[in-house]
Kinemage of the C-alpha trace (Angstrom):
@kinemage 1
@onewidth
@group {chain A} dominant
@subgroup {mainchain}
@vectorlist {calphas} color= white
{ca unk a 1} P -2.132 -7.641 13.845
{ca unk a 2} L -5.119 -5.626 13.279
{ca unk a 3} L -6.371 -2.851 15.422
{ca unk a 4} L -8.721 -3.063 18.422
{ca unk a 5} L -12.139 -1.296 17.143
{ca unk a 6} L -11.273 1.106 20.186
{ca unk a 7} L -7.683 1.820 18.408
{ca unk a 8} L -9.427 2.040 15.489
{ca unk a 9} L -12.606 4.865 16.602
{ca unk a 10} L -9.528 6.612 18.460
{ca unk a 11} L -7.181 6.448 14.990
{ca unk a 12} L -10.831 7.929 13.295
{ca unk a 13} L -10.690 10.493 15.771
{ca unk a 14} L -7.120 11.451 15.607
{ca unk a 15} L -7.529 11.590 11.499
{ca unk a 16} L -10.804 13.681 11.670
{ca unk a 17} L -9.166 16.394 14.167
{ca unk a 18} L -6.229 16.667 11.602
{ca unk a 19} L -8.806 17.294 8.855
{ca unk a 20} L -10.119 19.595 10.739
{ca unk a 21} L -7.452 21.538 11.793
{ca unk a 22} L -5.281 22.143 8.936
{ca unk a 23} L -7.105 20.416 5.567
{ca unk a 24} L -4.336 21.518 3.753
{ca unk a 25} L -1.685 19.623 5.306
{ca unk a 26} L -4.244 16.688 5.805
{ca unk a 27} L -4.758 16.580 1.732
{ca unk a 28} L -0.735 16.870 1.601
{ca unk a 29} L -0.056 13.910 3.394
{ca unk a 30} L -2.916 11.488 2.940
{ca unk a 31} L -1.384 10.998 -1.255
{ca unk a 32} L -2.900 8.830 -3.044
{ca unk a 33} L -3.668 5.311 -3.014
{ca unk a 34} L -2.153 2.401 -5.060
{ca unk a 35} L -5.167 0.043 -7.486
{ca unk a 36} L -4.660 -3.112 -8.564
{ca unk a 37} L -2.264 -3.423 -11.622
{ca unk a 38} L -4.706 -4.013 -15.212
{ca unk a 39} L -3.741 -6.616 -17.199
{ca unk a 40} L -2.426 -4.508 -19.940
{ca unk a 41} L -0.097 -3.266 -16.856
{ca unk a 42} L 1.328 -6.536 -15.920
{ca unk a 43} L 1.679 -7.594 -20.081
{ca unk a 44} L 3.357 -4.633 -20.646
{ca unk a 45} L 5.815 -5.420 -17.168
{ca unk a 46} L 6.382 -9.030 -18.271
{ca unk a 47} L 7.518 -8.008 -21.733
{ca unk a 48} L 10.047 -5.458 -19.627
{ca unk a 49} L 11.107 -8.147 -17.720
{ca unk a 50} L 11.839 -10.388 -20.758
{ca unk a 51} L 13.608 -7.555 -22.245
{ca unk a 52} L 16.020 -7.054 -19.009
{ca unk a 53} L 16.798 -10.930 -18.677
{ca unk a 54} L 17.879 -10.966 -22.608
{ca unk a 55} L 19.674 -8.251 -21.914
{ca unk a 56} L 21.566 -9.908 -19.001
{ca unk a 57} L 21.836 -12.429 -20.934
{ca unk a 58} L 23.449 -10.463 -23.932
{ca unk a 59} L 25.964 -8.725 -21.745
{ca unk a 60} L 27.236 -12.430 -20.084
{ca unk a 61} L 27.551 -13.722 -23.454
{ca unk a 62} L 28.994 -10.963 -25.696
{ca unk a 63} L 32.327 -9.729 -25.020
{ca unk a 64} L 31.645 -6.548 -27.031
{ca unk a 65} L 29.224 -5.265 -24.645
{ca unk a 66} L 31.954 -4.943 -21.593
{ca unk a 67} L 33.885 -2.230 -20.235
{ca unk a 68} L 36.983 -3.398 -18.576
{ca unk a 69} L 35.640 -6.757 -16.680
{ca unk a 70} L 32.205 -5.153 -16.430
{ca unk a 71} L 29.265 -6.492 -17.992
{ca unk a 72} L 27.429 -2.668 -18.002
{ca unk a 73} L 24.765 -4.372 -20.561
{ca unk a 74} L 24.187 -7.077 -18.109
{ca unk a 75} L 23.850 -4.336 -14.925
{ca unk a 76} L 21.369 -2.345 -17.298
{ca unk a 77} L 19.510 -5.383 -18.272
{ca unk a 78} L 18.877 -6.482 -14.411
{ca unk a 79} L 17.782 -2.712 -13.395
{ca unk a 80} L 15.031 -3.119 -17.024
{ca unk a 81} L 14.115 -6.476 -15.395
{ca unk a 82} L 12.950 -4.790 -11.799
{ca unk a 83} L 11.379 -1.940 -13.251
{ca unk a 84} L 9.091 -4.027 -15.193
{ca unk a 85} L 8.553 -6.748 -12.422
{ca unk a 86} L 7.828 -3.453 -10.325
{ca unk a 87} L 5.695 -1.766 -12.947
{ca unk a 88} L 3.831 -5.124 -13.579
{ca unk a 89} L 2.844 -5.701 -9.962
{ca unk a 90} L 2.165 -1.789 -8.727
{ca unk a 91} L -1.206 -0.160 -10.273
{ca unk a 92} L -1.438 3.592 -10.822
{ca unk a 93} L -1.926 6.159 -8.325
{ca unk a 94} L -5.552 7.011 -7.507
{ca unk a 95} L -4.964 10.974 -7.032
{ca unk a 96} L -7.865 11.769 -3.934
{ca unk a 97} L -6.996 9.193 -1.972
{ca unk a 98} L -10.123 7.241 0.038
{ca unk a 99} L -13.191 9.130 -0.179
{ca unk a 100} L -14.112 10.826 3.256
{ca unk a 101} L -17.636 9.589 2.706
{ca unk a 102} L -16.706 5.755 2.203
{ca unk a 103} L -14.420 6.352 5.495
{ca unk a 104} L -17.144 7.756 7.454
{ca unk a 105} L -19.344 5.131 6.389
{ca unk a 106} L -16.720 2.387 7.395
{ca unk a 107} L -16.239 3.692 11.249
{ca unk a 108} L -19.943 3.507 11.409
{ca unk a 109} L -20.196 -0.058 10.623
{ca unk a 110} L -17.258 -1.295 12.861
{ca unk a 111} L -19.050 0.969 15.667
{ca unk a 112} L -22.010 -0.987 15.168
{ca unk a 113} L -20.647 -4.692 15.042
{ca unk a 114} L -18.524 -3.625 17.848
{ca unk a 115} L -21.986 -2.629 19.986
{ca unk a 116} L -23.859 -5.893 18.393
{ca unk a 117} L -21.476 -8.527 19.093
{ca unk a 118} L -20.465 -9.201 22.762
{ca unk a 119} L -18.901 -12.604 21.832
{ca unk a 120} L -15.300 -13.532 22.233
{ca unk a 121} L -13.706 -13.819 25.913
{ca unk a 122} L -10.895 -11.352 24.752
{ca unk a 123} L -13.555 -8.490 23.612
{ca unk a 124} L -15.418 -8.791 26.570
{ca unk a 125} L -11.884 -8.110 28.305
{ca unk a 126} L -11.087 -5.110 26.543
{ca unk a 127} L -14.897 -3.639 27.137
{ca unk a 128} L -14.560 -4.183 30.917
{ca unk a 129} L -11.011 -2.476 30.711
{ca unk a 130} L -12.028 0.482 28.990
{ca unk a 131} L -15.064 0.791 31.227
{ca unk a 132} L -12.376 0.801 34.727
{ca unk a 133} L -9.969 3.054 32.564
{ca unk a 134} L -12.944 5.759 31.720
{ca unk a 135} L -14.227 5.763 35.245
């Protein structure tokens, strides 16, 4: 369920005090942000995956490959085939994180449809809330 655009200006608020106050520990926690996976990326984590299932495969089928009862080629082969379904499907790791500016930018223009539109019987709700709760 998305936020309210009050929830929202208040969670703007919240995250430009903590800027403010200690930038440091702000930069620390915001991370990074995950992009979309390139092609080469998902090639490269289907050919992993392919590996992994022959592998499972291999360690079923070959009796060599066991320790015991324990198919240790097949266990390997499953843990190759989710690290490439999970390399094909993540991206990389953008380092900064959202740019302040574009965030900025983005409050601005929910503040403004939020002011523009007066429409739905549930917004008009909230508006007349918020203006008994402020006085």
């Amino acid at each position: 369920m998305p936020l309210s655009d009050h929830e929202q200006r208040m969670l703007d608020q919240i995250e430009s005090a903590l800027y403010a106050e200690d930038p440091k520990f702000a930069s620390s926690v915001r991370g990074g942000t995950l992009r979309a996976p390139s092609t080469r990326r998902r090639l490269q984590g289907a050919a992993l995956f392919v590996i992994g299932l022959a592998m499972l495969v291999a360690g079923i089928a070959i009796p060599a490959t066991r320790i015991g009862d324990f198919a240790i080629l097949s266990v390997i082969g499953f843990i190759v085939m989710f690290g490439g379904v999970v390399f094909a499907i993540t991206g990389p790791r953008v380092a900064g994180g959202r740019d302040r500016g574009v965030t900025d930018q983005v409050g601005q223009q929910r503040q403004k449809r939020a002011k523009g539109s007066g429409g739905s019987f549930t917004s008009r709700m909230e508006d007349r809330f918020r203006r008994r709760f402020d006085e």
